[in-house]
C-alpha positions, -999 to +999 in steps of 0.1 A: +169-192-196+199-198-174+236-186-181+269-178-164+269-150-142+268-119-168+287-088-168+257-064-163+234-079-131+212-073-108+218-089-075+192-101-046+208-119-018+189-144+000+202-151+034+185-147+065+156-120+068+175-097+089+198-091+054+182-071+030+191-076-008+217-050-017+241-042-047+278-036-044+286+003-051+313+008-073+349+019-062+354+055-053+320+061-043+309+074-008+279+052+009+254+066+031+235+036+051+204+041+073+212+028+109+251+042+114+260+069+135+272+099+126+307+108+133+301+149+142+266+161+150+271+186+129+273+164+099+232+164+108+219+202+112+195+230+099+211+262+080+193+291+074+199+315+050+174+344+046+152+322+065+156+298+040+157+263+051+187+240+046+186+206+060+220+184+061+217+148+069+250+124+069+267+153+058+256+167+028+225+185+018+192+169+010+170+197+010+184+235+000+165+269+005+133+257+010+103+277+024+074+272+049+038+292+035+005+298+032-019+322+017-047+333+034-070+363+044-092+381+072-121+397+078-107+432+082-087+424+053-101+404+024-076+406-004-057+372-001-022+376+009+008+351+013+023+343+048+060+331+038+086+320+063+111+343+036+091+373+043+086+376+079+111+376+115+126+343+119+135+333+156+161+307+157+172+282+188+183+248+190+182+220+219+197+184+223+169+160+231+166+120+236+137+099+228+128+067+213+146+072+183+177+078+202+199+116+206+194+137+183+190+179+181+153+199+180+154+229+158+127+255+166+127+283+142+096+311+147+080+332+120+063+365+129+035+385+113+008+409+118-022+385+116-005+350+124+031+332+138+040+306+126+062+276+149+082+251+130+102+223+143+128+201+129+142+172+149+175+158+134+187+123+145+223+112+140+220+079+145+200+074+114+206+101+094+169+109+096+147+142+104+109+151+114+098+182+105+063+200+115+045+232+118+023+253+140+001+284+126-007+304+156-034+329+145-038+359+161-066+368+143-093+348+128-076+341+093-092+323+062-073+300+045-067+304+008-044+275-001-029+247+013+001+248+037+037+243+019+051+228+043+083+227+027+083+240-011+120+247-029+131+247-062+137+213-080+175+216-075+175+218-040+168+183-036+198+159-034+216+197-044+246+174-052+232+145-074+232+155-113+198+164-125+198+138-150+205+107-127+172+119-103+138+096-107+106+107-084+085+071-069+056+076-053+018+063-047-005+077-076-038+096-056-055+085-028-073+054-039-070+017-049-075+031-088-039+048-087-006+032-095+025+031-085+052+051-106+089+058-110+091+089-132+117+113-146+125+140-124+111+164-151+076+152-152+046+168-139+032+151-108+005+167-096-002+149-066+015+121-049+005+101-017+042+094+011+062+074+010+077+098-021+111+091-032+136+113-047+162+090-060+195+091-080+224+066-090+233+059-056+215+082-031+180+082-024+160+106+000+126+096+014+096+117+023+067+104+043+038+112+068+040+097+098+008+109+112-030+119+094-049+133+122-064+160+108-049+168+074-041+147+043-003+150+030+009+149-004+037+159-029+036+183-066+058+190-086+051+215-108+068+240-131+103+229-115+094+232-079+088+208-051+060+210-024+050+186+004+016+203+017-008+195+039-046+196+027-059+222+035-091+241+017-098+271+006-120+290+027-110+269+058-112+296+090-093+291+124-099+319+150-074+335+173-055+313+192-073+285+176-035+267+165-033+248+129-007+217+135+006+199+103+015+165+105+047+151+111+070+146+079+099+122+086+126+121+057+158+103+055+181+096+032+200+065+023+217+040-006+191+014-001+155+011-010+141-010+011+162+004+046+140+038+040+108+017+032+112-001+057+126+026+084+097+048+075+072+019+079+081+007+116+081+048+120+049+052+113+036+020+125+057+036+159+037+072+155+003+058+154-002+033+183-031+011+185-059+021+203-072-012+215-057-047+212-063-067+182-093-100+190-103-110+162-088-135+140-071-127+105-086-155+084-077-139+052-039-139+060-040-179+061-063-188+037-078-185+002-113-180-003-141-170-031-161-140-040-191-140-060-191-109-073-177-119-107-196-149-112-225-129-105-221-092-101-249-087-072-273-111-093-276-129-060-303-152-042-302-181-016-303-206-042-270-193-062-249-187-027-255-226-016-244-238-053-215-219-052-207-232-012-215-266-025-189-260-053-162-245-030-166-272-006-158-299-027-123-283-033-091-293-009-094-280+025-060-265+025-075-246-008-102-225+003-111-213+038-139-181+036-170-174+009-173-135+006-214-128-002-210-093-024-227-069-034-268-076-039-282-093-009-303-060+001-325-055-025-301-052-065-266-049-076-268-012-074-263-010-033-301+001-030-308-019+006-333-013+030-317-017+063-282-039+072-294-057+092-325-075+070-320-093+040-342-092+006-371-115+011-376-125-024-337-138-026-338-147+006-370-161+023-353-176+051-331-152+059-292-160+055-292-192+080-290-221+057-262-203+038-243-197+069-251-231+080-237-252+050-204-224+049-193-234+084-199-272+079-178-270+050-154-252+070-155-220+055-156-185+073-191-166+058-182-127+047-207-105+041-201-070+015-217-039+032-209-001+028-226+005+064-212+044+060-241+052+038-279+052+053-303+028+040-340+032+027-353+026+060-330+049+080-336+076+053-373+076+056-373+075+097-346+090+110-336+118+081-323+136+110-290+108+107-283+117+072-254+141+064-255+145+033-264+129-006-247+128-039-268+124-073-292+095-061-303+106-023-320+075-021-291+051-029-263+075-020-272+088+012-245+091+042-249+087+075-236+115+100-207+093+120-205+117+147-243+114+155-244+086+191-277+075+179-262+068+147-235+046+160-255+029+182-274+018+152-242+008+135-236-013+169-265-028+169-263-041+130-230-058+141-248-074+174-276-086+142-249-093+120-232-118+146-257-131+159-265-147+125-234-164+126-213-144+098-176-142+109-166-116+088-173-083+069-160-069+035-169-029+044-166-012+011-168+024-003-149+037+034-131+073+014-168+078+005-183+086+041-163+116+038-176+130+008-201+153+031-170+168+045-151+180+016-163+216+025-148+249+041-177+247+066-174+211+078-138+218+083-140+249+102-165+230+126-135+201+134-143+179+109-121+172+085-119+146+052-091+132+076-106+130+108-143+120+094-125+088+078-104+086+110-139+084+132-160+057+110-120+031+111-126+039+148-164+028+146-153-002+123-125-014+146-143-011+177-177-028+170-153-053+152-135-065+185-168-060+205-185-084+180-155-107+172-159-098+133-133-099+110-132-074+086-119-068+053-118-031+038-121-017+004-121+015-011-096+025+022-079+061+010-043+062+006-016+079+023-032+076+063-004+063+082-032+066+111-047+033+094-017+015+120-044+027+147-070+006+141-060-032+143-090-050+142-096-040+105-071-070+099-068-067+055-073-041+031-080-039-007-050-021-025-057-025-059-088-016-086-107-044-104-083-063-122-089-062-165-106-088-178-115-102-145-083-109-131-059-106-160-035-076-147-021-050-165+012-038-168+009-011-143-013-034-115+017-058-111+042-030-093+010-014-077-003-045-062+033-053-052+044-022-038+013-012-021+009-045-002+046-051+007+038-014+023+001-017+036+015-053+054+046-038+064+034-001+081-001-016+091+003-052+102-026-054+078-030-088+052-032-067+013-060-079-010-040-071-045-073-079-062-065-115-084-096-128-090-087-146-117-061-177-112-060-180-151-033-153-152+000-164-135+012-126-133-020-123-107-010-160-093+026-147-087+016-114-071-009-131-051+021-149-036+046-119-037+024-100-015+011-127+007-023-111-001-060-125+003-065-151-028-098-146-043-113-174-073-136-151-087-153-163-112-125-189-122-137-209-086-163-231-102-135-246-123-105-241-108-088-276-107-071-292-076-040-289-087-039-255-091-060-244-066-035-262-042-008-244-059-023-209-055-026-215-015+006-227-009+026-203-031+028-181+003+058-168+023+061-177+057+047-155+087+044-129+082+031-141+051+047-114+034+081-110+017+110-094+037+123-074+013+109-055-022+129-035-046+117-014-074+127+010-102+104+019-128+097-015-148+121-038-129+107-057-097+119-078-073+112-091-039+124-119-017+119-140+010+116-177+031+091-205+016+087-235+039+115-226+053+132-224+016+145-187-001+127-176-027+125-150-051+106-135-075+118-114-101+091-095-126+101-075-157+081-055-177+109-036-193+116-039-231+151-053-229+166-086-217+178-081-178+204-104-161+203-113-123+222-132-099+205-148-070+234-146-040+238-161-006+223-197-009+232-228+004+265-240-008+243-269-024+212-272-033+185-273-059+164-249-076+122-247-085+114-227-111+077-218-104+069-207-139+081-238-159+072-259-127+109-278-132+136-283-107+172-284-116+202-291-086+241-286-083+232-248-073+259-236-050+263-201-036+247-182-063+225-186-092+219-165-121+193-157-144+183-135-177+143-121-180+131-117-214+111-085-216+078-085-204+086-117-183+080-127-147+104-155-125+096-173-090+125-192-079+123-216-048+162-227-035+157-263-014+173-294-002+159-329-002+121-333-024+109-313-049+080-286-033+051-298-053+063-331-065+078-311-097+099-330-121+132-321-134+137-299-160+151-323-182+122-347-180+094-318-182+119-307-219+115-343-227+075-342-222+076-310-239+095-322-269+070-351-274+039-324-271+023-321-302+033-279-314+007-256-304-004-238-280-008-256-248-004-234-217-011-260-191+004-294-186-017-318-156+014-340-142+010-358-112-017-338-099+000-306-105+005-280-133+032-270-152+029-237-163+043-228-198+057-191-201+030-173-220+025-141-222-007-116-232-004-093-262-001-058-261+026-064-231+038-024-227+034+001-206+040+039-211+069+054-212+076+074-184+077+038-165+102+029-185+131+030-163+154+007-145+150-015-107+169-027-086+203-009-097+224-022-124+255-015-135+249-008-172+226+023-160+228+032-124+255+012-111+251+020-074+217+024-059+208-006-038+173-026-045 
């Protein structure tokens, strides 16, 4: 419902790309932006107090007394013991340096003791209010690891020192796979692992934490019992030798009064910290086009017969509609990933191999996608060459995985690619790729160099090179979160970001922030094209995220009777290049992102809060006219601003143009008028014209829990100051 511009708002300005969608803080209160300069250097310095660590960015303190430790052992003595930066002989110089980022001072601060030394280095920037902070363990004595390495661990009220305790939420990325979400929580919740970026934010300062690199380790964030760690993974019973050095990765954090300037800021820095190692060939279909899986229409129930059915089906929808067909899961031998090799296909589903399915695909102008999990060893591999196996989990023979750093064993990869190709498949769906490191998740792997991080790191090298060598487009799933070193490998051009949707492509409560925010990131930091998972078209929540994230669009098993209309309308409700929004805001159960539509501003606006929230829409054109995407209605006389109220548990798209309605939508008082003479009931979906109109409706049970219930982009009622 529209109304005057409220008292209590949120605002999202929609100008040009370069502006990002603010609020106004309120009188008397000091602002701290990402990007200005720093009057005095000092304003942007290291204290430290009992060799205690106190970093000061933009003049005040963002992190107080925090400590650097580890707990470990050695063979002369095996009674674990701690090595704390608060316990040992600190050594500390200072040095002005200049590099990319700009001027800035490099804080070196040593730590000796008997068995080990321990190097840390914090480089503050001025310029951007901004630090990077890492660590070097120099043993001098083969030492055991007994815990991970706190790289910086202080008590809860050393972050933001000056913010009141009650005004601080934590936002971070839930585990390391597609099955967590998203969450804003209260800063006294238990969290007992979170995946960078983490935020620490209160009612108008924020202060950012992120990895920029994954080499080796894994980073990550607890809080537990009042105290906050960021560690690096690292195992018990891990062993480095003398003089054998144990780097952390880089942590950049940076404080600020806006959202998305530290989202942002920290995605072109790690995007910066983790250059590509070859140039990017292939060609992102999935970033301009929609396409079909069969995995819900069929769940690997697959033979030759059913793929050129569902081709024939897909065909006869608009071009503009569909452009790739993703073969899933069950063209080896079942459903249940058994296969025999990768690069032969099941005779009894498919007697002539895969060439009339590829053949009909590419003369109906789709792109052919083939599902794989090439990390684990098939039948044929297991019983010839056992000697390429690493290791097994609870079924050996279905469960098997390969040993990547074997030559012979990625030369057999290579040469299922070179099959794979020659067949005349353009693309791959590589699923299962945090599983090839399961055989590493061992002290023993580890000591011998290979890591969770660097395994994983090896097979996206594999993946990326035979990709570009082969001209394959591939599609990942199953990728684990929190490796900014993903940014390396651009010929993996998409990524999966969320879990199964519910019932098929329904999502739930928690989905619709985690799709958003994970794909506004993974596009952002990895140039990569997000797959939030909506497979089903028949939710508009899924529709509208779809289009939020500019991620791949998937039928499912709606595809066989997906009408024109809407099948149209889920391909073209995308951004412009870079097909994902510009900007993305988020607190808890409020969303909202924006950006350009055919040229047009848009936003959309979810809420999945349990009270009635009032936005204005700022910086249009001083007249124009407005789509509303959900009610598919137009209304005009829109000047400068527009304003808005969201019913709880509701979702808004908003489209600002000049000239013809997008979609050939009628005006809103015409669609009332058809509404009016509707029979009462419960029709959801109105055919006009060849389009839909899509009625607001809502599934039951519409909540989510209640440490998510918090506010978003900042308003006054609440939070009054911190920028969306």
């Amino acid at each position: 419902m529209k109304h005057p511009r409220a008292s209590i708002q949120v605002a999202l300005l929609l100008l040009a790309p370069a502006i990002l969608a603010v609020l106004p803080l309120p009188p008397g209160t000091s602002e701290v932006v990402a990007g200005t300069s720093a009057s005095q250097t000092p304003a942007d310095r290291i204290e430290l107090d009992g060799n205690a660590m106190t970093i000061l960015l933009g003049g005040q303190a963002v992190v107080a007394n925090a400590t650097i430790s580890f707990d470990f052992h050695t063979q002369a003595k095996p009674t674990p013991r701690s090595f704390s930066s608060t316990s040992t002989v600190g050594t500390f110089t200072n040095q002005s340096i200049v590099d990319a980022r700009g001027s800035g001072t490099r804080y070196s601060i040593r730590y000796d003791g008997a068995d080990a030394r321990l190097h840390v280095t914090v480089t503050v920037y001025p310029g951007s209010h901004a630090a990077m902070l890492n660590a070097t363990i120099e043993p001098l004595t083969s030492i055991t690891f007994d815990s991970r390495l706190h790289l910086l661990s202080l008590d809860d009220s050393g972050l933001l020192p000056a913010v009141p305790r009650a005004g601080i939420r934590l936002s971070y990325f839930e585990s390391d796979n597609i099955w967590g979400s998203y969450k804003a929580v209260d800063f006294s919740t238990t969290v007992w692992w979170a995946r960078t970026p983490i935020l620490v934010d209160g009612p108008s300062t924020g202060l950012l934490f992120g990895a920029l690199t994954s080499e080796k380790w894994e980073l990550e964030a607890t809080h537990l019992s009042g105290r906050f760690t960021i560690e690096n993974v690292i195992i018990g019973g891990y062993t480095s030798g003398a003089g054998v050095n144990v780097s952390s990765e880089q942590l950049w954090m940076q404080p600020g009064s806006t959202f998305s300037d530290l989202f942002l800021t920290y995605a072109d820095e790690a995007r910066a910290a983790n250059q590509p190692v070859r140039a990017r060939v292939v060609e992102n279909f999935f970033s301009t086009a929609s396409g079909a899986c069969d995995w819900y229409s069929h769940y690997g129930n697959i033979n030759e017969a059913s793929v050129l059915e569902e081709i024939d089906v897909l065909s006869k929808l608009p071009a503009t509609t569909r452009n790739f067909y993703i073969m899933d899961d069950g063209w080896g031998s079942d459903q249940i990933c058994l296969y025999v090799n990768w690069s032969s296909w099941d005779p009894a589903k498919f007697p002539g191999g895969i060439t009339a399915c590829v053949a009909k695909a590419h003369a109906a102008g789709l792109k052919f996608v083939v599902w794989n999990r090439i990390g684990f060893a098939p039948t044929w591999v297991q019983q010839n060459h056992p000697d390429w196996v690493s290791a097994s989990f609870s079924e050996p023979l279905k469960d098997s995985l390969f040993n990547l750093t074997k030559p012979e064993v990625q030369s057999y990869i290579a040469a299922v690619f070179d099959a794979w190709k020659a067949q005349g498949i353009d693309g791959l769906k590589v699923d299962f790729i945090s599983y090839v490191a399961g055989s590493t998740w061992n002290a023993a792997a580890w000591s011998a160099g290979k890591t969770r991080t660097t395994y994983i790191n090896l097979f996206l090298d594999i993946l990326d090179r035979e990709a570009a060598r082969c001209n394959l487009t591939i599609l990942l799933c199953g990728t684990p979160y929190g490796y900014p070193s993903l940014a390396k490998f651009p010929n993996l051009v998409a990524s999966r970001v969320t879990g199964d949707s519910a019932s098929q492509g329904t999502f739930l409560d928690w989905q619709v922030p985690t799709a958003l925010m994970r794909s506004f990131w993974w596009a952002r930091a990895f140039n990569h094209t997000p797959d939030p998972d909506a497979y089903d078209t028949r939710d508009s929540r899924s529709v509208l995220v779809t289009a939020a994230t500019g991620g791949a669009v998937y039928y499912g098993n709606e595809y066989r009777n997906v009408k024109a209309g809407k099948a149209l309308f889920t391909r073209d409700l995308r951004w412009d290049a870079p097909a994902v929004p510009d900007n993305v805001a988020y607190r808890g159960d409020l969303l909202a992102c924006r950006g350009t539509w055919h040229g047009s501003p848009t936003a959309i606006m979810v809420n999945l809060g349990s009270t009635t929230e009032a936005w204005y829409i700022g910086g249009l054109p001083a007249s124009c006219s407005v789509l509303d995407v959900v009610e598919m209605c137009t209304s005009g006389g829109v000047g400068g601003s527009y304003a808005i109220s969201s019913a709880p548990g509701t979702f808004d798209m908003f489209i600002f143009f000049t000239g013809e309605a997008p979609f050939g939508a009628l005006s809103c008082a015409v669609i009332a008028g058809i509404k009016i003479a509707l029979v009462a009931g419960s029709i959801a979906l109105l055919g006009i014209a060849g389009f839909l109109l899509v009625k607001k409706i809502h599934p039951s049970g519409f909540r989510i829990k209640a440490e998510n219930n918090r506010g978003v982009l900042e308003h006054a009622r609440s939070k009054g100051a911190w920028h969306g």
